[in-house]
C-alpha positions as CSV (number, residue, x, y, z in Angstrom):
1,X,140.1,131.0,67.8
2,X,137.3,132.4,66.1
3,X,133.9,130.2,65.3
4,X,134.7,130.2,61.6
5,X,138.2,128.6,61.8
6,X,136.4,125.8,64.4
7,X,134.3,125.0,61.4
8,X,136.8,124.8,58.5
9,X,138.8,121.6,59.2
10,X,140.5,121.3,55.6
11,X,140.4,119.0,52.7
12,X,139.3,115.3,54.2
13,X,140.4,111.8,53.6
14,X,136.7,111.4,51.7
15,X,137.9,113.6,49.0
16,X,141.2,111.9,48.3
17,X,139.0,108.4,48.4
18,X,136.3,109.8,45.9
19,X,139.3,110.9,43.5
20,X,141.1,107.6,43.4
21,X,137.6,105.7,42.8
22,X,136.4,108.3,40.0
23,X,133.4,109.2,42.2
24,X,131.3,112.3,41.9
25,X,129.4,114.3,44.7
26,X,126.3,112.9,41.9
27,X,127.2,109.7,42.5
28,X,127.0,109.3,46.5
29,X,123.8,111.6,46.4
30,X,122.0,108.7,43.9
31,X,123.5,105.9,45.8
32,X,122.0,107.3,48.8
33,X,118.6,105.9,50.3
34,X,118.6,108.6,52.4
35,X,118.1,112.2,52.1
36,X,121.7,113.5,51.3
37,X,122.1,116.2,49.1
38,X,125.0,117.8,46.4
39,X,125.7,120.5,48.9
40,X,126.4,117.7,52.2
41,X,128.6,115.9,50.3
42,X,130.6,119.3,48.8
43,X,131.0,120.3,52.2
44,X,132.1,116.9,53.5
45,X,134.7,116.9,51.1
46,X,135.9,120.6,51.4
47,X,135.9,120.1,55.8
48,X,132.8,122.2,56.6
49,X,132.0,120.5,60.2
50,X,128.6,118.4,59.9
51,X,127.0,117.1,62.5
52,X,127.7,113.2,63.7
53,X,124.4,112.6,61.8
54,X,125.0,114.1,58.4
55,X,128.7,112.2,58.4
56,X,127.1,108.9,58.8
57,X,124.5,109.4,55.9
58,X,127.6,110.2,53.9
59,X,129.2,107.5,55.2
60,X,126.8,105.0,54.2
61,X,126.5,106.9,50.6
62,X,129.8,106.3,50.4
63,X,129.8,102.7,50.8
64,X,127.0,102.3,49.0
65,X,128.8,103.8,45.9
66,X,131.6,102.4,45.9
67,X,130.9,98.7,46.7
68,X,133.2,99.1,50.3
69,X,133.1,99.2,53.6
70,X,135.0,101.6,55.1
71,X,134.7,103.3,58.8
72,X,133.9,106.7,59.7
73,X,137.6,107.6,60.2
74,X,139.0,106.6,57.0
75,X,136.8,109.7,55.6
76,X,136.6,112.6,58.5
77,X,139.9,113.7,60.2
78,X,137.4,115.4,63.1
79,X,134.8,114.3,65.3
């Protein structure tokens, strides 16, 4: 398998998620106490890997914007 294709892991559960609440990539990076940016949060949702770190800041952006308290698998289909 080429390094590219081990990197691309396809449209995630967050995505899906941020659709059904009306949730923009805007509105996880201003929920955010953290530093996550536009461009972590576009590649969470488009399956770019990230590393375990960058999943749990959008994780906690997350449930920060939308008032729930989901787990780290109900957004990422990898580890």
């Amino acid at each position: 398998m080429k390094p590219e294709q081990e990197r691309e892991y396809g449209e995630q559960p967050i995505d899906a998620l941020m659709l059904e609440l009306d949730l923009t990539n805007d509105d996880l990076v201003c929920a955010s106490t953290e530093q996550v940016t536009h461009k972590m949060v576009s590649k969470a949702r488009k399956g770019r890997w990230l590393t375990t770190a960058i999943r749990q800041k959008v994780l906690r952006a997350f449930n920060a914007a939308s008032g729930q308290n989901v787990a780290l698998d109900a957004l990422f289909n990898y580890r």
